[in-house]
C-alpha positions as CSV (number, residue, x, y, z in Angstrom):
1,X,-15.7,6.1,-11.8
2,X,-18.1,6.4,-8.9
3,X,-17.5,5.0,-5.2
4,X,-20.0,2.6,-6.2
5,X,-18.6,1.4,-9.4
6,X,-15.3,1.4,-7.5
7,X,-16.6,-0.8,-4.5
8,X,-18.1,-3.5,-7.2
9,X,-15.1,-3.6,-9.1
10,X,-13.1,-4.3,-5.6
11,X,-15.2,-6.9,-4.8
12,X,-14.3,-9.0,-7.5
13,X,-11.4,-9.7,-5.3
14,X,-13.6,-11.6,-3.2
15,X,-13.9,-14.5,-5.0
16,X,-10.2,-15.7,-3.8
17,X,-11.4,-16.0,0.0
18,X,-14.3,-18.0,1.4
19,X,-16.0,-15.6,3.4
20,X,-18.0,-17.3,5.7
21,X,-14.2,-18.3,7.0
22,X,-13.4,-16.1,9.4
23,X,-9.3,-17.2,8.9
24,X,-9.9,-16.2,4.9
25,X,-11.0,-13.5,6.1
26,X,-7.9,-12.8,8.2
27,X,-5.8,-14.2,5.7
28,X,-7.4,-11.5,3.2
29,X,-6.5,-8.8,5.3
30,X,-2.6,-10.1,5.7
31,X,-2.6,-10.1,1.7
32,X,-3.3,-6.6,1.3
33,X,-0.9,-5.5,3.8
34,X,1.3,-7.6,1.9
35,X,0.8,-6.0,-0.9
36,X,1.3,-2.6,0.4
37,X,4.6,-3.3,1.7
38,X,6.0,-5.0,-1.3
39,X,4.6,-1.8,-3.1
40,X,6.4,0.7,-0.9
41,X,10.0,0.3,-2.1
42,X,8.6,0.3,-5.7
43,X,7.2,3.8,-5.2
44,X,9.7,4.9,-2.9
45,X,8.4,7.8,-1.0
46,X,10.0,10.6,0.9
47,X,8.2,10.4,3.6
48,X,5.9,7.4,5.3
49,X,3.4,8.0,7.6
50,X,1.2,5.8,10.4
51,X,-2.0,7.2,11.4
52,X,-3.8,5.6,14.3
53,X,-0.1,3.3,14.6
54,X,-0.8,1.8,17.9
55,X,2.5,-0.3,18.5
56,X,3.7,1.2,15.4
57,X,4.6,-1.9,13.8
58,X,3.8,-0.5,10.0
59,X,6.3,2.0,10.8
60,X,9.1,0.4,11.9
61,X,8.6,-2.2,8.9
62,X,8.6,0.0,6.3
63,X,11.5,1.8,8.3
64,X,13.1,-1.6,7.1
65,X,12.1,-0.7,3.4
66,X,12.9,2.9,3.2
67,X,16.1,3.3,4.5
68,X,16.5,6.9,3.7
69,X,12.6,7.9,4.0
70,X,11.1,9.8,7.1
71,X,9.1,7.7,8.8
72,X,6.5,9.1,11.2
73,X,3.8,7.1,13.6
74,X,1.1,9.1,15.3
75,X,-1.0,7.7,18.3
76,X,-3.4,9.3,19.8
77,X,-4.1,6.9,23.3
78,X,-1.3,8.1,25.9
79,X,-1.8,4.6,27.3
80,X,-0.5,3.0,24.2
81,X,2.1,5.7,22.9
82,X,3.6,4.8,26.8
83,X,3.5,1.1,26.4
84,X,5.2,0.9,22.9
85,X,7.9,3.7,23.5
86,X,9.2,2.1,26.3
87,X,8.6,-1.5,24.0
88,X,10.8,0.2,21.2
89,X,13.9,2.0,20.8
90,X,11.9,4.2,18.0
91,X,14.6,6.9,18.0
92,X,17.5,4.2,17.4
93,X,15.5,2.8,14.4
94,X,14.7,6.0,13.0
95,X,11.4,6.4,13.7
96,X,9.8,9.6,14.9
97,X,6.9,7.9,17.3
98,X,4.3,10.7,18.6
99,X,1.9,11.1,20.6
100,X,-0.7,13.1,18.7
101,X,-4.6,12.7,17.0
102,X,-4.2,13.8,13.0
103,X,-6.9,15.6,13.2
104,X,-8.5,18.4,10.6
105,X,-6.8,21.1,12.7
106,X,-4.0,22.0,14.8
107,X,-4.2,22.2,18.2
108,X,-5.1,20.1,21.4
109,X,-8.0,17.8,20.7
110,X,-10.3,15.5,23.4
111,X,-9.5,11.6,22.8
112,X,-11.9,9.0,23.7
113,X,-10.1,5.8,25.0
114,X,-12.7,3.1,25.3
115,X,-12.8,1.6,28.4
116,X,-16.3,-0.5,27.6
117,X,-18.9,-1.3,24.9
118,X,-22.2,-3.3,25.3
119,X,-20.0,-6.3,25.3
120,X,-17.4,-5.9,27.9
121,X,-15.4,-4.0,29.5
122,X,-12.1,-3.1,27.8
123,X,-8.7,-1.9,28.7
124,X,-7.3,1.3,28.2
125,X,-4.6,-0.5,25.3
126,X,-7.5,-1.1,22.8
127,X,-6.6,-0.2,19.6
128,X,-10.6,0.8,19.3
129,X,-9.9,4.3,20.8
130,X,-10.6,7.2,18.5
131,X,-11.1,11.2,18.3
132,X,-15.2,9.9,17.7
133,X,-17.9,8.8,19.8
134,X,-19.3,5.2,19.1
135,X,-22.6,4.9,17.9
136,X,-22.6,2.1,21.1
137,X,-25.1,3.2,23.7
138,X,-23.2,1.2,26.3
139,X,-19.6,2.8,24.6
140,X,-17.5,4.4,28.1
141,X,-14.9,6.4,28.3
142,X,-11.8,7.8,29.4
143,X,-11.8,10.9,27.9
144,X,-7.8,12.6,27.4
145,X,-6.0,15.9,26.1
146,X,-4.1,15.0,23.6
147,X,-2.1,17.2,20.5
148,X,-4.2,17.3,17.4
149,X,-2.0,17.6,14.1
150,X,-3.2,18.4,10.6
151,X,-1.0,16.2,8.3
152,X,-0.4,19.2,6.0
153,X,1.4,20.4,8.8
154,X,3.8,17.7,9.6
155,X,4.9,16.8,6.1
156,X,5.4,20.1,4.3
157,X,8.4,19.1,2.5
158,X,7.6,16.0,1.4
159,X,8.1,15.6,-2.6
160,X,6.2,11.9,-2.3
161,X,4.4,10.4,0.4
162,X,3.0,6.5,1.5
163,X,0.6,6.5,4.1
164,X,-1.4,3.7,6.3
165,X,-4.4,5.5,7.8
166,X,-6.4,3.4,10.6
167,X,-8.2,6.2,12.9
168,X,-11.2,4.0,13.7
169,X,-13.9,6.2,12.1
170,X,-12.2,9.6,11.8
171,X,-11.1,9.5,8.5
172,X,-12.9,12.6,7.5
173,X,-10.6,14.6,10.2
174,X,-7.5,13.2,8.5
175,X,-8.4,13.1,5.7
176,X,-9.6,17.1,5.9
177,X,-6.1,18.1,7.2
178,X,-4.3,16.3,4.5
179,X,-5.7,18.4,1.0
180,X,-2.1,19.1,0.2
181,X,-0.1,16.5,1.5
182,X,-3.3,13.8,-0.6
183,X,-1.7,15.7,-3.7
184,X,1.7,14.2,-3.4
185,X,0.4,10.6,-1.9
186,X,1.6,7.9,-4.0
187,X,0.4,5.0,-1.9
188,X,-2.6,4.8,0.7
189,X,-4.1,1.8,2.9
190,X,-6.9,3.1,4.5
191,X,-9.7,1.5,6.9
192,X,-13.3,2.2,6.1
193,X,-16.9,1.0,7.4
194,X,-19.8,0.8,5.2
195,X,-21.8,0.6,8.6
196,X,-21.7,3.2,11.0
197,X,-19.7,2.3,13.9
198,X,-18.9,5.6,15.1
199,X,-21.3,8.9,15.4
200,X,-21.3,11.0,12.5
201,X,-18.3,9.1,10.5
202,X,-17.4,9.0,7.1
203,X,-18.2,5.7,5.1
204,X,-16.6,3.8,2.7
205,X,-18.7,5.8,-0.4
206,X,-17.7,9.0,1.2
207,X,-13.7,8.0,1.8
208,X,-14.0,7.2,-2.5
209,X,-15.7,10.1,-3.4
210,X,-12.6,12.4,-1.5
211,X,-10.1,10.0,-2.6
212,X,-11.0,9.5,-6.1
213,X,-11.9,13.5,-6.8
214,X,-8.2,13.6,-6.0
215,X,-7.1,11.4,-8.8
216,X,-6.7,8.1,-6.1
217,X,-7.5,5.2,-7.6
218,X,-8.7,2.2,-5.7
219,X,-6.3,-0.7,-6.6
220,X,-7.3,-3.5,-4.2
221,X,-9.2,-4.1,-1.0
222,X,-9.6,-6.9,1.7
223,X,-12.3,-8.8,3.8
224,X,-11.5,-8.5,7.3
225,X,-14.5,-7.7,8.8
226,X,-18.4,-7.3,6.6
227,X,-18.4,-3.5,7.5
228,X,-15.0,-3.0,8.4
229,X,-12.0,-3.2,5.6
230,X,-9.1,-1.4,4.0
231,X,-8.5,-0.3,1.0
232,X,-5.7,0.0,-1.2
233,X,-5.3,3.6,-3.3
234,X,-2.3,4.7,-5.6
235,X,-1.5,8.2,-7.5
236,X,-2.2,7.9,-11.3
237,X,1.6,8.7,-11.4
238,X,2.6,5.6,-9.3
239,X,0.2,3.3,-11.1
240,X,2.3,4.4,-14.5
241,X,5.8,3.7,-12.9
242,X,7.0,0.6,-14.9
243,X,7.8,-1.5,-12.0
244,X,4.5,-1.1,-10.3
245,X,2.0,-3.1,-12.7
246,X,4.2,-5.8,-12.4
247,X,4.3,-6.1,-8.6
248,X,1.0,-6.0,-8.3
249,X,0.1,-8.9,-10.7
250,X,2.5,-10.9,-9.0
251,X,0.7,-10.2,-5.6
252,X,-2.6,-11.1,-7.1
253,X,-1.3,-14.2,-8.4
254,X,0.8,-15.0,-5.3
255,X,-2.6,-14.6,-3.5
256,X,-4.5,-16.7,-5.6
257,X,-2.0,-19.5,-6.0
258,X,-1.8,-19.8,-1.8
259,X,-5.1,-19.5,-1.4
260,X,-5.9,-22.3,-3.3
């Protein structure tokens, strides 16, 4: 399958949503995350991971679902990782909340916390904050020190591994520092663009082409945004699991049925 045969085939999907709603649009994007959670506890992982986590609310729900999994949520805007740690008791749920960039190497890296864009200005809690420069002429910054963390380094001995990657644009950095841990990913939501928002990015073709050359296949997608959306990817070992098939028919037909 190429990324293009894979994007077509993913937008089938669209035909439950109306589109030019910007609520079914929302709504899409609650589905899939919908589905990813009721698909966790199915694949049970060793380990869970949230890149880009912001208040680190994926983490501490699948916390929830994987009781005896290690559950790890990395952001990379100090601003944020201080507003949230002191908002959550992450050590008394279990949750190891850090304040890192994954990143295709290990070391400290130079975050760019958006403080405006040609629109407005914005505050230093955006989640629109990324290790890349925006392709926004207007785009400032506040630019930080922050660790950098290759996943392959954090999750070495992880037998099976979920992860919810939403870096705003630097996929390929995470994605680069995760060849070994990608081999033992069961389950993966990931945000692409098929637009460039960010300088020098990945895009939603190149995000397939890695993925699917390492035997991820693309299982469902939503319609947030028209450039911006997240897809859903699963281990050819988890898509044989006898439980899994199931769960996802019943989310596509829970999703058709309240969409109606």
């Amino acid at each position: 399958m190429t990324p293009g045969q894979a994007l077509a085939q993913l937008s089938a999907r669209a035909s439950l949503y109306d589109l030019r709603d910007r609520a079914d649009r929302a709504r899409s994007a609650a589905d899939l995350r919908k589905m990813f959670f009721a698909l966790l506890p199915v694949v049970a992982p060793d380990v869970f991971i949230e890149a880009g986590a912001h208040d680190g609310s994926g983490a501490r729900r699948a916390r929830h679902l994987l009781p005896d999994a290690r559950v790890l949520a990395y952001e990379g805007n100090p601003h944020n990782h201080a507003r949230f740690a002191k908002r959550h008791n992450f050590a008394a749920l279990r949750v190891e909340y850090l304040l890192s960039a994954l990143s295709d190497s290990d070391g400290p890296v130079t975050f760019k916390v958006l403080t405006a864009d040609r629109h407005s200005a914005q505050g230093v809690h955006s989640g629109r904050s990324s290790l890349m420069l925006r392709e926004d002429p207007k785009a400032e910054y506040e630019t930080v020190t922050v660790p950098g963390l290759r996943l392959d380094s954090v999750a070495t001995g992880a037998e099976r591994a979920a992860l919810w990657v939403d870096v705003e644009g630097a996929s390929e950095k995470v994605l680069a520092g995760a060849e070994a841990l990608l081999k033992r990913a069961d389950l993966m939501m990931i945000e692409v663009e098929s637009a460039a928002f960010w300088k020098g990015q990945w895009l939603a073709h190149d995000v397939l082409a890695h993925l699917l050359a390492r035997r991820l296949v693309p299982v469902a997608r939503d319609f947030e945004r028209r450039h911006q959306f997240n897809i859903l990817f699963m281990s050819e070992a988890a898509l044989a699991l006898p439980d899994v098939l199931p769960v996802l028919e019943l989310q596509h037909s829970l999703t058709r049925y309240r969409n109606r």
